[in-house]
BAMINU-347707 format. One record per residue (C-alpha): x, y, z negated. Coordinates in steps of 0.05 Angstrom, whole numbers, plus 5000, padded with zeros to 4 digits. Last residue first. Layout:
<rs>
R      x      y      z
R      X      Y      Z
...
</rs>
This chain:
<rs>
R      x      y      z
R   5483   5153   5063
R   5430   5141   5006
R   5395   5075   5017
R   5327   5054   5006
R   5295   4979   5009
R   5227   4977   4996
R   5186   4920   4966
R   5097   4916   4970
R   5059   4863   4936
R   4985   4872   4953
R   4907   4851   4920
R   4845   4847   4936
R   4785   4827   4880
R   4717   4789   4864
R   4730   4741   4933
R   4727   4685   4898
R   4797   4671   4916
R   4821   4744   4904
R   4790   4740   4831
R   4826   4663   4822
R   4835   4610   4860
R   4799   4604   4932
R   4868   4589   4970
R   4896   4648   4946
R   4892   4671   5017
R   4945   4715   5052
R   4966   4766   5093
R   5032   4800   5116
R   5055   4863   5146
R   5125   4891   5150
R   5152   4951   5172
R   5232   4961   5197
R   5207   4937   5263
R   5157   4994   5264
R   5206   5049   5270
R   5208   5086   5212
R   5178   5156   5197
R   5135   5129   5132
R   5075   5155   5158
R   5080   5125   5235
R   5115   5063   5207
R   5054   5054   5159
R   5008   5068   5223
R   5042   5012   5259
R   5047   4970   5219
R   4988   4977   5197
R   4953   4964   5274
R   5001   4902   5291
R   4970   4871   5223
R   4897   4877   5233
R   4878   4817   5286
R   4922   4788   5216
R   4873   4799   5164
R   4815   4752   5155
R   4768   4776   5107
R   4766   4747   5062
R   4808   4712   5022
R   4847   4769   5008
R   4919   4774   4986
R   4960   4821   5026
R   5044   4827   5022
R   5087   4886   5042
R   5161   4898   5065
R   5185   4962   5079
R   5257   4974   5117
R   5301   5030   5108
R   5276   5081   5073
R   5330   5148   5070
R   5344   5177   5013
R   5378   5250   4983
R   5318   5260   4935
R   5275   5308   4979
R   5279   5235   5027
R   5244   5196   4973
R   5198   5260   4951
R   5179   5258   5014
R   5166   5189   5028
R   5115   5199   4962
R   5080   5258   4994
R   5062   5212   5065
R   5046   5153   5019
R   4995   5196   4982
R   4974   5227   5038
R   4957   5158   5076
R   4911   5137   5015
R   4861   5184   5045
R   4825   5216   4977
R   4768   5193   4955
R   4776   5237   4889
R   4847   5260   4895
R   4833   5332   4875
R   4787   5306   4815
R   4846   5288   4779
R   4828   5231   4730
R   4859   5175   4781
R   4926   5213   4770
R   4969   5223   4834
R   5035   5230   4805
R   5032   5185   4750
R   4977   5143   4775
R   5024   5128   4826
R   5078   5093   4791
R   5148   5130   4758
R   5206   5163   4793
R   5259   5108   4776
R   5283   5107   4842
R   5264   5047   4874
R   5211   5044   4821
R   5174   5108   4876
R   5186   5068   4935
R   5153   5009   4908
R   5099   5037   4872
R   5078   5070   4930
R   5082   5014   4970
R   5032   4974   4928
R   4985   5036   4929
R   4988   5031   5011
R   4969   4961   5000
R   4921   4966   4958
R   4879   5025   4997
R   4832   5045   4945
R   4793   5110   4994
R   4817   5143   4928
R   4777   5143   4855
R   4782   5062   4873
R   4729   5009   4882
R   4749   4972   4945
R   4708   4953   5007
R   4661   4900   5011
R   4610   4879   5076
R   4674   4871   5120
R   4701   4921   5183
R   4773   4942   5162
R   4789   5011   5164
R   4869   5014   5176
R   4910   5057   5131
R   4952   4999   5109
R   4879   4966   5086
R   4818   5008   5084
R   4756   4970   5062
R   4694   5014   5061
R   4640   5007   5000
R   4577   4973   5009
R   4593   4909   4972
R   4638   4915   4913
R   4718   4894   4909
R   4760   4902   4852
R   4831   4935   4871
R   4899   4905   4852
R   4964   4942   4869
R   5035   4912   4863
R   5099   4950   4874
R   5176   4929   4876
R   5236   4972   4896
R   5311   4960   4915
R   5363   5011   4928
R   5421   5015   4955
R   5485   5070   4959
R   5533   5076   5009
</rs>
Protein backbone atom coordinates (compact mmCIF):
# COMPACT_ATOMS: atom_id res chain seq x y z
CA UNK A 1 0.00 0.00 0.00
CA UNK A 2 0.72 3.33 -0.73
CA UNK A 3 0.46 6.65 1.82
CA UNK A 4 0.07 9.83 1.60
CA UNK A 5 0.38 12.84 3.73
CA UNK A 6 -1.16 16.40 3.09
CA UNK A 7 -1.00 19.82 4.70
CA UNK A 8 -3.39 22.98 4.11
CA UNK A 9 -3.74 26.32 5.72
CA UNK A 10 -6.45 28.91 4.88
CA UNK A 11 -6.70 32.45 6.37
CA UNK A 12 -9.78 34.60 5.82
CA UNK A 13 -10.19 38.42 7.11
CA UNK A 14 -13.15 38.88 9.00
CA UNK A 15 -15.82 42.05 8.57
CA UNK A 16 -19.00 42.54 10.43
CA UNK A 17 -22.22 41.75 8.65
CA UNK A 18 -21.04 38.94 6.65
CA UNK A 19 -22.02 35.11 7.63
CA UNK A 20 -19.45 32.83 9.26
CA UNK A 21 -19.51 29.31 7.90
CA UNK A 22 -17.07 27.08 9.50
CA UNK A 23 -16.80 23.04 8.33
CA UNK A 24 -20.00 23.79 6.53
CA UNK A 25 -21.70 24.82 9.67
CA UNK A 26 -23.27 28.54 9.83
CA UNK A 27 -22.00 29.94 12.86
CA UNK A 28 -24.13 32.74 14.60
CA UNK A 29 -21.40 35.87 15.36
CA UNK A 30 -21.64 39.61 14.22
CA UNK A 31 -18.46 38.81 11.47
CA UNK A 32 -18.29 36.38 8.91
CA UNK A 33 -15.43 35.95 6.37
CA UNK A 34 -14.50 38.02 3.32
CA UNK A 35 -14.04 35.45 0.56
CA UNK A 36 -15.35 35.35 -3.38
CA UNK A 37 -17.00 31.89 -1.79
CA UNK A 38 -19.23 31.59 1.38
CA UNK A 39 -15.01 31.75 2.85
CA UNK A 40 -15.21 28.67 4.78
CA UNK A 41 -11.34 28.35 6.22
CA UNK A 42 -11.52 25.35 7.25
CA UNK A 43 -13.07 23.61 4.37
CA UNK A 44 -10.29 25.70 2.17
CA UNK A 45 -7.57 24.28 4.64
CA UNK A 46 -8.77 20.74 3.71
CA UNK A 47 -8.70 21.37 0.31
CA UNK A 48 -5.28 22.22 0.26
CA UNK A 49 -4.56 19.29 2.11
CA UNK A 50 -6.04 16.67 0.08
CA UNK A 51 -5.12 18.23 -3.05
CA UNK A 52 -0.72 18.59 -1.78
CA UNK A 53 -1.33 15.00 -0.85
CA UNK A 54 -1.07 14.41 -4.31
CA UNK A 55 0.69 17.03 -5.89
CA UNK A 56 -2.54 18.37 -7.61
CA UNK A 57 -2.02 22.03 -6.76
CA UNK A 58 -4.16 24.52 -4.07
CA UNK A 59 -7.63 25.66 -4.50
CA UNK A 60 -7.34 28.78 -6.21
CA UNK A 61 -5.96 26.65 -8.86
CA UNK A 62 -8.89 24.75 -9.49
CA UNK A 63 -11.53 26.92 -8.20
CA UNK A 64 -10.08 30.42 -9.10
CA UNK A 65 -11.31 33.37 -6.94
CA UNK A 66 -11.55 35.40 -10.46
CA UNK A 67 -14.18 32.91 -11.82
CA UNK A 68 -17.39 34.37 -11.49
CA UNK A 69 -19.01 30.72 -11.32
CA UNK A 70 -17.68 30.30 -7.78
CA UNK A 71 -18.79 33.68 -6.64
CA UNK A 72 -20.39 32.86 -3.09
CA UNK A 73 -20.23 29.66 -3.76
CA UNK A 74 -21.06 26.75 -0.89
CA UNK A 75 -17.60 25.82 0.23
CA UNK A 76 -19.11 22.14 0.59
CA UNK A 77 -18.87 21.70 -3.40
CA UNK A 78 -15.60 22.46 -3.55
CA UNK A 79 -14.65 19.82 -0.99
CA UNK A 80 -17.23 17.45 -2.47
CA UNK A 81 -15.26 17.98 -6.28
CA UNK A 82 -11.84 17.81 -4.64
CA UNK A 83 -12.69 14.14 -2.83
CA UNK A 84 -13.45 13.27 -6.23
CA UNK A 85 -10.71 13.97 -7.92
CA UNK A 86 -8.84 12.06 -4.82
CA UNK A 87 -10.83 8.91 -5.36
CA UNK A 88 -10.84 9.53 -9.70
CA UNK A 89 -7.05 9.24 -8.86
CA UNK A 90 -7.03 5.60 -7.49
CA UNK A 91 -7.29 7.01 -3.46
CA UNK A 92 -9.06 6.48 -0.73
CA UNK A 93 -9.02 9.34 2.46
CA UNK A 94 -8.51 7.90 5.45
CA UNK A 95 -8.66 10.11 8.27
CA UNK A 96 -8.87 14.22 8.17
CA UNK A 97 -7.48 16.16 10.73
CA UNK A 98 -8.30 20.02 11.03
CA UNK A 99 -7.35 22.88 13.30
CA UNK A 100 -9.52 26.40 13.98
CA UNK A 101 -8.01 29.56 15.24
CA UNK A 102 -10.56 32.18 16.30
CA UNK A 103 -10.75 34.00 19.31
CA UNK A 104 -14.11 34.51 18.91
CA UNK A 105 -16.34 33.04 18.75
CA UNK A 106 -16.33 30.13 20.74
CA UNK A 107 -16.26 26.97 18.70
CA UNK A 108 -16.62 23.73 20.23
CA UNK A 109 -20.92 23.62 20.87
CA UNK A 110 -19.88 23.55 16.89
CA UNK A 111 -17.55 20.72 16.59
CA UNK A 112 -19.90 17.46 16.76
CA UNK A 113 -21.95 19.32 13.83
CA UNK A 114 -18.55 19.57 11.29
CA UNK A 115 -17.70 16.60 11.84
CA UNK A 116 -20.20 15.45 10.99
CA UNK A 117 -21.10 17.25 7.84
CA UNK A 118 -17.25 17.00 6.69
CA UNK A 119 -17.61 13.15 7.23
CA UNK A 120 -20.97 13.33 5.35
CA UNK A 121 -18.99 15.15 2.18
CA UNK A 122 -15.92 13.49 2.42
CA UNK A 123 -17.76 9.84 2.66
CA UNK A 124 -15.93 8.84 5.96
CA UNK A 125 -17.25 7.85 9.00
CA UNK A 126 -17.04 10.60 11.41
CA UNK A 127 -14.41 9.00 13.67
CA UNK A 128 -11.93 9.32 10.89
CA UNK A 129 -12.87 13.45 11.07
CA UNK A 130 -11.39 15.70 13.25
CA UNK A 131 -12.37 19.02 14.69
CA UNK A 132 -10.43 21.32 16.81
CA UNK A 133 -10.52 25.05 17.99
CA UNK A 134 -8.38 27.43 19.31
CA UNK A 135 -7.48 30.92 20.58
CA UNK A 136 -4.29 32.73 19.82
CA UNK A 137 -4.52 33.85 23.14
CA UNK A 138 -5.28 37.59 21.82
CA UNK A 139 -1.87 37.76 19.68
CA UNK A 140 -1.92 38.56 16.48
CA UNK A 141 -4.96 39.18 13.51
CA UNK A 142 -6.86 36.03 14.96
CA UNK A 143 -6.24 37.45 18.55
CA UNK A 144 -7.73 40.76 17.80
CA UNK A 145 -10.20 39.24 16.18
CA UNK A 146 -9.15 41.00 12.49
CA UNK A 147 -8.85 37.37 10.93
CA UNK A 148 -9.78 33.25 11.15
CA UNK A 149 -7.72 30.97 10.33
CA UNK A 150 -7.39 26.65 9.90
CA UNK A 151 -4.65 24.00 9.57
CA UNK A 152 -6.12 21.05 7.91
CA UNK A 153 -3.78 17.31 7.25
CA UNK A 154 -5.12 14.31 5.33
CA UNK A 155 -3.86 11.04 5.25
CA UNK A 156 -4.66 9.03 1.81
CA UNK A 157 -3.80 5.68 0.88
CA UNK A 158 -4.00 3.85 -2.43
CA UNK A 159 -5.03 0.08 -1.81
Amino acid sequence: MDFRVGNGYDVHQLAAGLPLVLGGVKIPHSKGCVAHSDGDVLIHALCDALLGALALGDIGQHFPDTADEYAGIDSKILLTRVAAMIRSAGWDIVNVDNTLLAQKPKIALFVPQMRQTLAEVLGLPVEAVSVKATTTEHLGFVGREEGIAAYATCLLRRP
